[in-house]
C-alpha positions as a printed NumPy array, in Angstrom:
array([[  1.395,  -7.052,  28.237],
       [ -0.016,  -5.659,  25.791],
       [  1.809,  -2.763,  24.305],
       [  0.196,   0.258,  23.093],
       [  2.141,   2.747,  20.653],
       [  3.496,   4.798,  23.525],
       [  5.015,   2.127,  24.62 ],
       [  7.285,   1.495,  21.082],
       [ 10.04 ,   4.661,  21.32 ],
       [ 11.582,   2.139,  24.523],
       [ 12.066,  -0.569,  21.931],
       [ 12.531,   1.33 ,  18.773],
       [ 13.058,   5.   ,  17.889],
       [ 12.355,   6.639,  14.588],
       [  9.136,   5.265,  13.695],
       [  6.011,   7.292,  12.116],
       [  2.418,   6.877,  13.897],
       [  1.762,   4.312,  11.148],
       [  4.706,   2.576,  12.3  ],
       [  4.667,   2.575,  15.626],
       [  1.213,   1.133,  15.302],
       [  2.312,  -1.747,  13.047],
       [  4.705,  -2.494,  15.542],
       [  2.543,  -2.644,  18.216],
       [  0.187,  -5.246,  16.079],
       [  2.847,  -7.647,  15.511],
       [  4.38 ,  -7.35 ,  19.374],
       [  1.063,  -8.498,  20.341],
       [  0.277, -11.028,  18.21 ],
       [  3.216, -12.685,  18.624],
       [  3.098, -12.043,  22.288],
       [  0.433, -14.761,  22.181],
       [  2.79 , -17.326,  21.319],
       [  5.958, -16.602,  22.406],
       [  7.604, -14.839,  25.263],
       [  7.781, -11.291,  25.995],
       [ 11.02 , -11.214,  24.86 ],
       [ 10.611, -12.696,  21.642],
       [  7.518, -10.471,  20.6  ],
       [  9.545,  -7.54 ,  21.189],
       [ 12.208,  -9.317,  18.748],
       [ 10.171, -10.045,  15.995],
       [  8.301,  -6.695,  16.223],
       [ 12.069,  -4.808,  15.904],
       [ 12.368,  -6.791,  13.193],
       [  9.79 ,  -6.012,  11.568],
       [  9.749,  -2.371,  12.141],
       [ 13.465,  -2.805,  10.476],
       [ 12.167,  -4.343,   7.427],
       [  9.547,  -0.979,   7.479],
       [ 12.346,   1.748,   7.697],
       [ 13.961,  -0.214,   5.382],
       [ 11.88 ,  -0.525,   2.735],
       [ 10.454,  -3.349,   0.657],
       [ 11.218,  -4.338,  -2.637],
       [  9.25 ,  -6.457,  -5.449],
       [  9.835,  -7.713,  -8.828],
       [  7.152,  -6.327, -10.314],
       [  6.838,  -5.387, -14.56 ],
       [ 10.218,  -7.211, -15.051],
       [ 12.475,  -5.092, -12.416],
       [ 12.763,  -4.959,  -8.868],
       [ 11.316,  -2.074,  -7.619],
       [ 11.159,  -0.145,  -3.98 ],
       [  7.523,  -0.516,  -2.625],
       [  5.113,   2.527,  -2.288],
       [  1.899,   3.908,  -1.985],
       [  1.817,   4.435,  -6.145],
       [  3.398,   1.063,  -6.734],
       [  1.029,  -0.505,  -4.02 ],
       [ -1.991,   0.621,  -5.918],
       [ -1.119,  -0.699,  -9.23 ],
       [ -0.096,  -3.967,  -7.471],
       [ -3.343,  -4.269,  -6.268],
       [ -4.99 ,  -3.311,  -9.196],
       [ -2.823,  -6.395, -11.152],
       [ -4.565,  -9.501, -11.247],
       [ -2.135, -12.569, -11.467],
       [ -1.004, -13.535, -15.282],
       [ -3.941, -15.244, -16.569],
       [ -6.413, -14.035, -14.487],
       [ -8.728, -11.022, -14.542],
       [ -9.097,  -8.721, -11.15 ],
       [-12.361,  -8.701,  -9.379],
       [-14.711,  -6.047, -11.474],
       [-10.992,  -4.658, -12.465],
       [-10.877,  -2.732,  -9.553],
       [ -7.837,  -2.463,  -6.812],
       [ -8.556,  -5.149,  -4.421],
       [ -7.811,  -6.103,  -1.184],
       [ -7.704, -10.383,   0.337],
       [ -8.573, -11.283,   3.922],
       [ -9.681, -14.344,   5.681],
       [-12.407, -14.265,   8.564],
       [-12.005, -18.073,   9.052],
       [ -9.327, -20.34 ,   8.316],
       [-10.072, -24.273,   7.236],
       [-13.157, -26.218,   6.473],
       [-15.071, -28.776,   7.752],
       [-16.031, -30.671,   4.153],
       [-13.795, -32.841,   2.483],
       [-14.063, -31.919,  -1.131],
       [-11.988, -34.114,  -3.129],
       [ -9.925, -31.363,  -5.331],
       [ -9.521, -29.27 ,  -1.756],
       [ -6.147, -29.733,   0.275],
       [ -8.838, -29.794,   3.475],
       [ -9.552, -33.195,   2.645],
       [ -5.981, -34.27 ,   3.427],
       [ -6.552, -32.008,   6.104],
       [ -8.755, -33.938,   7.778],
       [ -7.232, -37.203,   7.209],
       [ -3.783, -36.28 ,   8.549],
       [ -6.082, -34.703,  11.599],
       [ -8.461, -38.038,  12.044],
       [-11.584, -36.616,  10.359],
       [-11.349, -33.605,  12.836],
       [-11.851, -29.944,  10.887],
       [ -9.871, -27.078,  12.375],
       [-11.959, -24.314,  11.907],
       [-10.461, -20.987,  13.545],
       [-12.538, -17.798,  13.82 ],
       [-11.746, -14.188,  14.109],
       [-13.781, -12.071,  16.047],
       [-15.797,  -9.625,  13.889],
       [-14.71 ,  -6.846,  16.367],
       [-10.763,  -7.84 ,  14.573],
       [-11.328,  -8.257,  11.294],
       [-13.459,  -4.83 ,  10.854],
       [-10.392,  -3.501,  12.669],
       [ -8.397,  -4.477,   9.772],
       [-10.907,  -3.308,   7.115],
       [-11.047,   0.221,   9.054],
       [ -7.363,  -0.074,   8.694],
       [ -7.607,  -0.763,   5.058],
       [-10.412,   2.132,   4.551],
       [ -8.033,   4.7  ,   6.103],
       [ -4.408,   3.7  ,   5.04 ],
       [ -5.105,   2.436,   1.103],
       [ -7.859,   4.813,  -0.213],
       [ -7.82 ,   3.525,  -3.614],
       [ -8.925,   0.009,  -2.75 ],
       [-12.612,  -0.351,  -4.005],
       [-13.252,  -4.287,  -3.263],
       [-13.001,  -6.536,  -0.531],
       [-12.862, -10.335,  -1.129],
       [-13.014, -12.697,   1.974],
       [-11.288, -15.595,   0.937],
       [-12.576, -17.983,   3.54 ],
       [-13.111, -21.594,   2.555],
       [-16.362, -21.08 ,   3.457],
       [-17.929, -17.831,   4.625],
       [-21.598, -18.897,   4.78 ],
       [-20.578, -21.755,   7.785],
       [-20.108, -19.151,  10.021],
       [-22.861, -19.333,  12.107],
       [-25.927, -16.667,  11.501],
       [-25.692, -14.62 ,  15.176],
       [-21.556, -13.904,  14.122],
       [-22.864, -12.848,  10.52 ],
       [-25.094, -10.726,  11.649],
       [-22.891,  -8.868,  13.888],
       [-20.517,  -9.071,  10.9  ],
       [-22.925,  -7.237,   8.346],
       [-24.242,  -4.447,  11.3  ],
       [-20.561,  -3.589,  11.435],
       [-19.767,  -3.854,   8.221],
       [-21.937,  -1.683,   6.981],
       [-21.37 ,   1.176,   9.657],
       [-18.134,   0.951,   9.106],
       [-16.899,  -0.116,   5.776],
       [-19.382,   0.171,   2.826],
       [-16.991,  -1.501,   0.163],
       [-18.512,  -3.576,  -1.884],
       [-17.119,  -7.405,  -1.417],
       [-17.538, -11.304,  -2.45 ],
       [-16.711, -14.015,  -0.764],
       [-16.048, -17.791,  -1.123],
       [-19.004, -20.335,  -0.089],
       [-20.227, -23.736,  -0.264],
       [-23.806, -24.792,  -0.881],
       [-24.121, -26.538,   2.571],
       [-23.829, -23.225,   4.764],
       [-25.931, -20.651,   2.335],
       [-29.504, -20.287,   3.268],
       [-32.164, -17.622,   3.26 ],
       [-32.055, -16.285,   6.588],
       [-28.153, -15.397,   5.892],
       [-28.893, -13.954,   2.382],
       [-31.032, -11.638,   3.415],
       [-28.761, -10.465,   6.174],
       [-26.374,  -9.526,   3.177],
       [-28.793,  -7.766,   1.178],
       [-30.236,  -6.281,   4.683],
       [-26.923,  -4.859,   5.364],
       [-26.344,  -3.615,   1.482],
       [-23.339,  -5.226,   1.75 ],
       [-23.645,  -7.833,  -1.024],
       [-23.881,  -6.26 ,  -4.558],
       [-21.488,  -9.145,  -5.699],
       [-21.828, -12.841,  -6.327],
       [-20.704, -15.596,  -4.282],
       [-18.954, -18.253,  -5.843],
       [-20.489, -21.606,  -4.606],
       [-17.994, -24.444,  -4.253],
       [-19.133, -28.145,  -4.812],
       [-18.819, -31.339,  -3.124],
       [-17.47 , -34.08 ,  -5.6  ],
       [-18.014, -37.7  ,  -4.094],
       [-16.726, -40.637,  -5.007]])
């Protein structure tokens, strides 16, 4: 297609800006995999579920989502577990699988059930500092980013640099991110620190043979 926001009042009507551009996100992502048709399904459902409302169980009772209960969501770690420098933080992924086979990682079933072949899928930095700007504008009170990537550092050094340039025109947040020992070296730390971007650790993952 794809479908910009003036395009959404043909498909559904009553929907703030924020809306209407929310629909327009999941019309075309789904319009990738399915038919026309069906992406304009699943984005009226989803714009139903917005007008809606949703609801969470959240301090014992279920409770209508907003901005307010957003926030303290996000500043909640999960029971057990302390947030990230107790600060309201938000989760994305910049790559999805891994191509080691750690043995307490679900990738190394992975790649057995795939014959030794790791799926690694990429976003495009141009997308995911789309989301981020996203995040920057809609949730003000989010003060950390974590990219939960199986292993950020294996992206390869021309992507990360085009990663940090944007980042740090754009964004600013501080952020950490997941990493293995394998993909880390100095050229790509001192992209990081180059950019300012990096005033948090990265938590190394290990590779347990046996």
């Amino acid at each position: 297609m794809p479908w910009q926001v003036a395009d959404v009042e043909g498909h559904f009507k009553g929907l703030s800006d924020n809306q209407k551009g929310a629909w327009v996100r999941v019309a075309n992502s789904a319009l990738s995999r399915y038919d026309e048709a069906e992406a304009i399904k699943q984005a009226n459902a989803s714009a139903k579920r917005m007008q809606e409302g949703d609801y969470i169980l959240f301090e014992g009772r279920l409770q209508k989502m907003d901005m307010n209960l957003l926030e303290r969501l996000m500043s909640t770690a999960a029971p057990g577990k302390k947030t990230a420098q107790e600060k309201p933080y938000y989760i994305t992924m910049m790559t999805r699988g891994c191509r080691y086979a750690c043995t307490y990682c679900c990738n190394r079933t992975l790649l057995r059930l795939y014959g030794g072949r790791a799926f690694v899928r990429r976003r495009s930095v141009e997308n995911v500092i789309e989301e981020l700007s996203w995040v920057r504008e809609n949730l003000p009170f989010v003060q950390l980013l974590v990219l939960s990537d199986d292993s950020f550092f294996d992206t390869d050094e021309l992507q990360i640099r085009a990663f940090c340039e944007a980042y740090r025109a754009k964004i600013g947040l501080p952020f950490f991110s997941l990493g293995t020992p394998f993909g880390i070296d100095d050229s790509k730390l001192e992209m990081m620190v180059d950019a300012e971007v990096w005033p948090l650790p990265t938590y190394a993952e290990m590779l347990f043979l046996r």
